[in-house]
C-alpha positions in Angstrom: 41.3 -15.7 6.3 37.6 -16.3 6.5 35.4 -15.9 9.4 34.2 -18.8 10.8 30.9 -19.5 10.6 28.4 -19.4 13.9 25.4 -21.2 13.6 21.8 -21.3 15.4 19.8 -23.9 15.7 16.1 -22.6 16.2 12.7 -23.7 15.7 12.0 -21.0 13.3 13.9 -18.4 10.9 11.8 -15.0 9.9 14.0 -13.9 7.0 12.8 -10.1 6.9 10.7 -8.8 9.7 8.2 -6.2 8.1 4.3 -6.4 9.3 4.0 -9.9 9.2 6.7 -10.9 10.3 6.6 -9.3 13.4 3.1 -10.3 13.8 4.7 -13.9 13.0 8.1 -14.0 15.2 6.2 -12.3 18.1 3.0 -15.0 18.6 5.7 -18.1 17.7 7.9 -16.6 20.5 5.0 -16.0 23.2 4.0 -19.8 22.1 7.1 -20.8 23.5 8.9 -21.8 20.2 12.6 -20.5 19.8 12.5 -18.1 16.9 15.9 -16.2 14.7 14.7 -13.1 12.9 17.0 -11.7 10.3 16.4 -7.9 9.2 19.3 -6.2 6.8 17.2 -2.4 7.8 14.3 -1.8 10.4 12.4 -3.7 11.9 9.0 -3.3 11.1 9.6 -3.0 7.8 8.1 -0.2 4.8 4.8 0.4 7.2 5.7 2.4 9.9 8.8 4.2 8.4 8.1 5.0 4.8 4.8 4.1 4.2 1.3 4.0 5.7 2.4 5.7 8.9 4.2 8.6 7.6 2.5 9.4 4.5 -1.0 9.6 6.6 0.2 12.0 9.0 1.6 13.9 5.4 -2.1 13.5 4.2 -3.5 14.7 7.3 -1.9 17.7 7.4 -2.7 18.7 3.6 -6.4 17.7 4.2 -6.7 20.2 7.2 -5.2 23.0 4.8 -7.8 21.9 2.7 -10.4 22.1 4.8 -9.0 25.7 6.2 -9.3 27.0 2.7 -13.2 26.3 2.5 -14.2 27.5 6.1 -14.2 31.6 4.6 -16.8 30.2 2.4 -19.2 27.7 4.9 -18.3 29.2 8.2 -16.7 33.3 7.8 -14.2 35.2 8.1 -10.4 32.7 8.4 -7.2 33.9 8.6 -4.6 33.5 5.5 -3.2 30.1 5.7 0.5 29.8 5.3 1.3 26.3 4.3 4.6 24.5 6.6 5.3 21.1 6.8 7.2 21.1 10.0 4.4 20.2 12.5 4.0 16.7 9.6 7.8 16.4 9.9 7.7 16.6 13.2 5.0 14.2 14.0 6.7 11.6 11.8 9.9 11.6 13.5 8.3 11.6 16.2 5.7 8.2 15.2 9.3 6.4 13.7 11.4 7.9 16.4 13.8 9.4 13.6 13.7 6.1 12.0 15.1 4.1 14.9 13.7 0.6 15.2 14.1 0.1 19.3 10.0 0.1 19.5 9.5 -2.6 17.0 13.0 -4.6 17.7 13.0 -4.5 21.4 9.4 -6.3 22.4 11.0 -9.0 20.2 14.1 -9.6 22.0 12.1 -9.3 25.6 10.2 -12.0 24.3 13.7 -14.0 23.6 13.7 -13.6 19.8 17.0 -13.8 18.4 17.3 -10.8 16.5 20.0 -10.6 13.4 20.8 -7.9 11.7 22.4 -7.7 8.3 21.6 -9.9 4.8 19.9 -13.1 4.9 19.4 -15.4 2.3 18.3 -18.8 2.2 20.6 -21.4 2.1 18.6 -24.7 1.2 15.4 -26.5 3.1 15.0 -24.6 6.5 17.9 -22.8 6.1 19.6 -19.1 6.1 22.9 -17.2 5.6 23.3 -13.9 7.4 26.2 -11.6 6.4 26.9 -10.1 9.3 29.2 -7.1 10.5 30.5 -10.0 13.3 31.0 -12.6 10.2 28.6 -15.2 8.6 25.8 -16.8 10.2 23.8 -19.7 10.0 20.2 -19.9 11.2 18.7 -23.5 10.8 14.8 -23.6 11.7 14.1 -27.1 12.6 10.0 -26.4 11.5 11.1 -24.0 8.9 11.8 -20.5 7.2 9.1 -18.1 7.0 10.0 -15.3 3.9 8.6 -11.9 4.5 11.5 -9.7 2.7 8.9 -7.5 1.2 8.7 -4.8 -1.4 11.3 -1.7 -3.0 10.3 0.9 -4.8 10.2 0.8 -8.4 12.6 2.5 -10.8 11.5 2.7 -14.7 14.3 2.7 -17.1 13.8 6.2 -18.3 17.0 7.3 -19.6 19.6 9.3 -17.6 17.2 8.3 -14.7 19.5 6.4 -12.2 22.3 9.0 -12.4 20.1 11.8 -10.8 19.0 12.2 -7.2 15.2 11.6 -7.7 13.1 11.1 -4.8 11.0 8.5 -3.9 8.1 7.8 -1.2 11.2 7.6 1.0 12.7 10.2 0.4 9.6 12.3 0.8 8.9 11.2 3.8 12.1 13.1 4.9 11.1 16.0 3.9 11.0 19.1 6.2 9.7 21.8 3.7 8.0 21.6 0.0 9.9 22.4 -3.2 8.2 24.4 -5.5 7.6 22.4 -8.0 7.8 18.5 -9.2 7.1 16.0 -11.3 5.3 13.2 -9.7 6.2 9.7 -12.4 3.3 7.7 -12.1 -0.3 8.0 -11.2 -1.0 5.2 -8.7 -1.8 4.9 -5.2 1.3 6.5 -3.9 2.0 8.9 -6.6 -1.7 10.0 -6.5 -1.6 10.2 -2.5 1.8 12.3 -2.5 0.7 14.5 -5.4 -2.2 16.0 -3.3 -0.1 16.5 -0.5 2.1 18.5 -2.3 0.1 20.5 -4.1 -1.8 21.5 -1.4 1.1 22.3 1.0 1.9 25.1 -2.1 3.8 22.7 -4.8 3.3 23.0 -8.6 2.7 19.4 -9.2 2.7 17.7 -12.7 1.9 14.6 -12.2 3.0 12.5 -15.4 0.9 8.9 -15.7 2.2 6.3 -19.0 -1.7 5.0 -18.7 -4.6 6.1 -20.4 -5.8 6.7 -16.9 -4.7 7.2 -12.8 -5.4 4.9 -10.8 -5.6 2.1 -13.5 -6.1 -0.5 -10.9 -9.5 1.1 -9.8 -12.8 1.7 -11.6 -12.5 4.1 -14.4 -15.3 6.1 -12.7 -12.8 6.1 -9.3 -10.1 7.6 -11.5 -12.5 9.8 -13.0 -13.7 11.9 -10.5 -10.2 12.1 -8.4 -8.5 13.3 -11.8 -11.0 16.4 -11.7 -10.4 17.2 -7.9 -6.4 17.1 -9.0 -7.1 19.8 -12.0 -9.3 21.6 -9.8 -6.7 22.1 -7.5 -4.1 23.2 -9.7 -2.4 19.8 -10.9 -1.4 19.5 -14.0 -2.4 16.1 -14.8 -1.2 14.5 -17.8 -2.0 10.8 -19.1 -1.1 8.8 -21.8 2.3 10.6 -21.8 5.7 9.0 -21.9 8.9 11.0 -20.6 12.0 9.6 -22.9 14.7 11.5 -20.8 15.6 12.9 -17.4 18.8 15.1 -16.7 19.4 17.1 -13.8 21.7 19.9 -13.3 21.9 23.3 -11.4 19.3 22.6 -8.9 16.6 21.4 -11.8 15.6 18.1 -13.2 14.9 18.5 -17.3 12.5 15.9 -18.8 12.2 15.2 -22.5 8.0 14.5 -22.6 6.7 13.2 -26.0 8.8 15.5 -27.6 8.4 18.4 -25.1 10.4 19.7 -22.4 8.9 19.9 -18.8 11.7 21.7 -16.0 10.9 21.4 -12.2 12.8 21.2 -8.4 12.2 17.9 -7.8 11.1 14.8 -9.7 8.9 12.0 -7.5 9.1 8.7 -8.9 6.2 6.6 -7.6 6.2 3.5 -10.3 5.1 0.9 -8.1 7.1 -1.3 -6.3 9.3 -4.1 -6.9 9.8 -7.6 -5.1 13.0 -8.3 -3.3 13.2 -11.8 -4.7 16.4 -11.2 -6.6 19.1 -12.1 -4.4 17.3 -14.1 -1.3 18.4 -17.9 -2.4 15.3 -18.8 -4.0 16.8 -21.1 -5.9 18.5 -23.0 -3.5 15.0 -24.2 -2.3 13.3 -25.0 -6.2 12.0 -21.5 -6.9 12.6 -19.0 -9.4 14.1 -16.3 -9.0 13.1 -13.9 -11.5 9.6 -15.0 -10.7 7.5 -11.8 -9.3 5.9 -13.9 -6.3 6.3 -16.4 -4.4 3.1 -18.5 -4.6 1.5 -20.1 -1.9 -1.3 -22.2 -1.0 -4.0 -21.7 1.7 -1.9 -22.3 4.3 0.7 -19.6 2.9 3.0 -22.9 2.2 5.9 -22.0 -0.5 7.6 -24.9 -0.6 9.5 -27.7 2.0 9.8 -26.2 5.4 9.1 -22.5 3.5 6.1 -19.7 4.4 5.7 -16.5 2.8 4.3 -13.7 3.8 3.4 -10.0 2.5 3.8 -8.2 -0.5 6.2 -11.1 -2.6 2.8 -13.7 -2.2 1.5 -11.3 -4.8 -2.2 -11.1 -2.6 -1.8 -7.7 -2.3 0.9 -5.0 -1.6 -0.8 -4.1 1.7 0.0 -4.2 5.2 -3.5 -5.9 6.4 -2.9 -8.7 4.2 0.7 -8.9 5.3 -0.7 -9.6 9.2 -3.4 -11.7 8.2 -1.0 -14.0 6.4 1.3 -13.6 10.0 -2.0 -15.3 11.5 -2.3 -17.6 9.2 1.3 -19.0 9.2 1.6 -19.1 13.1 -1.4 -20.9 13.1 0.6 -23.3 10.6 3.5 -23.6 12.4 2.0 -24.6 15.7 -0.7 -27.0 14.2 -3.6 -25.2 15.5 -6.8 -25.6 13.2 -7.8 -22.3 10.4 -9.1 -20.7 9.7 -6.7 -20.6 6.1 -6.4 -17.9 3.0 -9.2 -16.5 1.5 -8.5 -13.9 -0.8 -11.6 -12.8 -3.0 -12.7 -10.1 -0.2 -9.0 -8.1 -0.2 -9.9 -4.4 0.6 -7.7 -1.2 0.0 -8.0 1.9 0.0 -5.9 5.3 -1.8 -6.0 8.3 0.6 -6.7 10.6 -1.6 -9.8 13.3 -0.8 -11.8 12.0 -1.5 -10.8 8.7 -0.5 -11.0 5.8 -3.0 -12.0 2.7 -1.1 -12.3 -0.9 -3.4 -13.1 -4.5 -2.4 -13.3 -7.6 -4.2 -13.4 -7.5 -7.8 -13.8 -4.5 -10.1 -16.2 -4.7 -13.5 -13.8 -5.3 -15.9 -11.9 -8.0 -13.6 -15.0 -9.6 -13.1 -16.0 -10.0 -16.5 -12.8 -11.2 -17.7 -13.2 -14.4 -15.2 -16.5 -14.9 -17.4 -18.9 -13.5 -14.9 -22.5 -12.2 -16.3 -22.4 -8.7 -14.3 -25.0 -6.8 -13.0 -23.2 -3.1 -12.1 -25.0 -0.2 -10.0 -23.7 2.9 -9.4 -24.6 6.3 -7.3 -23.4 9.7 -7.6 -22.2 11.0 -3.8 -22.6 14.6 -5.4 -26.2 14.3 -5.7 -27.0 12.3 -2.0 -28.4 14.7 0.8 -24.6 13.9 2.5 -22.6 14.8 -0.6 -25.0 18.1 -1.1 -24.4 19.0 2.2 -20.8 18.4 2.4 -20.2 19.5 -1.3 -18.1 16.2 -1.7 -17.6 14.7 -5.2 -17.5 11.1 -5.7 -19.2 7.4 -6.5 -20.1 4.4 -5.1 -19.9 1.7 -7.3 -21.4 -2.1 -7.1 -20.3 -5.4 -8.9 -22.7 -8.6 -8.5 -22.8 -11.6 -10.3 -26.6 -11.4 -12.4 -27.5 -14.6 -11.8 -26.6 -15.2 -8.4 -27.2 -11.5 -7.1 -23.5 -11.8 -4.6 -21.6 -8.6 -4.7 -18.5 -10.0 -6.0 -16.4 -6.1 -6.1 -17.6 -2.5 -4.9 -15.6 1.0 -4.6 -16.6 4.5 -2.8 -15.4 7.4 -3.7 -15.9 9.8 -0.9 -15.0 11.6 2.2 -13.6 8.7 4.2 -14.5 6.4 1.6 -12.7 3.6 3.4 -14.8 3.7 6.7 -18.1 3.9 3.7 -16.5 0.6 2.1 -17.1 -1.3 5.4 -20.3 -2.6 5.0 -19.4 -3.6 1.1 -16.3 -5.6 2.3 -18.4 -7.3 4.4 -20.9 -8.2 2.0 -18.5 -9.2 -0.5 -16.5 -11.4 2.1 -19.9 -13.2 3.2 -21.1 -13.3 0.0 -24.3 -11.4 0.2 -26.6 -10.5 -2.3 -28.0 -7.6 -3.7 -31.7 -8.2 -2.6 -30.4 -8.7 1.0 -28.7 -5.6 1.1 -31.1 -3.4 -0.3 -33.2 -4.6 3.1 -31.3 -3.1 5.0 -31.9 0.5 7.1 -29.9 3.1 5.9 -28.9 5.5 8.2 -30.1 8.9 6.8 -28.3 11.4 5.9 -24.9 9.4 5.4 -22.7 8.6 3.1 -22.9 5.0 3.4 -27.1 5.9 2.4 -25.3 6.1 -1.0 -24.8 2.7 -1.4 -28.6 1.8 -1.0 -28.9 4.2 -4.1 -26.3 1.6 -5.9 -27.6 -1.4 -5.1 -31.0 -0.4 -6.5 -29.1 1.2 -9.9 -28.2 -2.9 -10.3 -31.6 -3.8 -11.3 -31.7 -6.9 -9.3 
């Protein structure tokens, strides 16, 4: 015999609680609403457990061996450093409390959240099914549902792939010491990030990209210059490859590379990441799906009495537009004024070294919405900063000709992303070239780079 069914009657339903949603179930409780949260894992979501959290304090730890290595040369005599990843293993444990979620869970339910745990899935207009270890529940929201079940990684079907035990980004952020050597699958932001690490903590690292190019989603002058910091460190970058077959046996993972063979330890499989949309009800509330977002409107609207939030809106697989669509749906919900979605500013950045920072639009994304580009760039290499520093890298600027508005901009540099700043700002305020170039420059900077830029556009 079944379980009966207990249901909830609430104001509002937060099926998945990653970034947003917490930012989301949090402000709708303090505003005095009655909110149900529904999390099958942590709560808190991919963030602070497996990704940006964890794999910074990983990336920290590789860039101060890095840094260590150089000092004989700049500053005299150093020690031998002797890679170990156990102070970064031990600072993530301690930054996700060995993956417990009390820190993120229990603010909620002081603030009188009602906090499910196990599978949700929506269940028609407003509401959700949980499948809980207690028996089914049902969570009604008389405003609404707001989605937020994020992102997984991705798995290629590369044969005999699923029957080994590859890692990926969550796996390796388990790890306590290095192998000694892997194949990294796939040459994005992860991949790229988790590469570096590795090879710098003592790892032979091949790191195997389908694309003509890493980081395909960035400027071809981005990927550029990090692909020659990667070989100069010993990374055996290969592109344009494509790996037919993986086996694994007696400690080793074989895989069949256009018609080679390449053995290693470990394999990393960073192949981007995949919605959970499959099994969440979609279709019980007009969507589809096998669709690989949910779309949403200004307002973050999906449908009758449905938000979304996060990576499934498809605005970008990043946490800071995860919390600003959490502000955008709370102010929704409680029929407060916007300010409402705008989405031709986005900023990210891959924390790489040097970092690759990117807002807006790149060259080839802005000419294919049929804009007449003017495009600038500057050599970091060749700036007072980047001599001094000896830092490779570029800053690059996008504006529309005939307006002069920076519509897209990356730097590539040490702490690119802090450098990017003053571009996302001029993208998101739609600024011009001529404006810009007005400006003081504080010399000798990186950010002095862009001025170099903005005058390479000719406007």
């Amino acid at each position: 015999m079944s379980a009966p069914v207990t249901t909830h009657e609430v104001d509002v339903v937060l099926l998945g609680v990653g970034s947003g949603g917490e930012l989301a179930a949090s402000r709708l409780a303090r505003a005095g609403l009655e909110v149900a949260a529904v999390e099958s894992r942590l709560v808190g979501g991919e963030c602070p457990f497996w990704g940006c959290t964890p794999s910074k304090l990983l990336i920290r730890s590789a860039h101060a061996l890095a840094e260590a290595r150089v000092a004989a040369r700049l500053s005299g005599r150093v020690e031998v450093v002797e890679p170990s990843l156990a102070p970064a293993a031990g600072r993530i444990r301690e930054s996700g409390h060995d993956w417990h979620d009390d820190a993120h869970a229990g603010p909620l339910v002081d603030k009188g959240v009602l906090l499910v745990r196990g599978r949700g899935r929506l269940d028609g207009p407003g509401r959700v099914r949980v499948e809980t270890e207690e028996g089914p529940v049902l969570l009604v929201g008389r405003r609404g549902v707001v989605l937020n079940t994020g992102t997984s990684p991705g798995v290629p079907p590369v044969e005999g792939l699923a029957g080994t035990p590859y890692w990926t980004n969550r796996e390796a952020v388990h790890l306590e010491e290095v192998p000694r050597s892997v194949a990294v699958l796939g040459g994005g932001n992860i991949g790229a990030e988790l590469t570096q690490v590795l090879a710098r903590m003592g790892t032979q690292v091949t790191l195997l990209e389908q694309g003509e190019r890493i980081l395909a989603g960035e400027e071809p002058e981005a990927s550029a210059v990090v692909t020659q910091v990667f070989r100069d460190e010993g990374v055996d970058v290969r592109t344009n490859v494509s790996v037919d077959r993986v086996t694994h046996g007696a400690g080793r993972f074989l895989l069949d590379v256009d018609g080679g063979r390449l053995e290693v330890e470990r394999l990393l499989v960073a192949a981007g990441r995949s919605p959970n949309l499959g099994d969440v009800g979609l279709e019980t509330v007009g969507l589809d799906p096998e669709a690989d977002a949910v779309e949403v409107d200004e307002r973050c609207r999906a449908g009758e009495r449905l938000w979304a939030v996060g990576d499934i809106t498809g605005r970008g697989p990043f946490t800071h537009v995860s919390l600003y669509q959490g502000e955008i749906v709370v102010r929704d919900l409680l029929g407060e004024d916007g300010p409402w979605g705008e989405y031709h500013a986005v900023a990210r950045v891959t924390y790489t070294d040097p970092e690759v920072g990117s807002v807006g639009m790149t060259e080839a994304q802005a000419r294919e919405e049929g804009i007449e580009v003017a495009v600038g760039t500057a050599e970091v290499g060749s700036s007072p900063r980047g001599w001094i520093h000896e830092a490779p890298g570029v800053v690059k600027v996008v504006a529309d000709a005939s307006s002069g508005v920076v519509v897209g901009a990356t730097t590539v540099a040490p702490y690119g992303g802090e450098v990017l700043g003053l571009l996302s700002t001029a993208v998101h305020a739609r600024l011009t070239v001529p404006v810009l170039s007005r400006m003081h420059f504080a010399y000798p900077t990186f950010h002095r780079v862009v001025r170099d830029a903005l005058r390479d556009t000719g406007l």
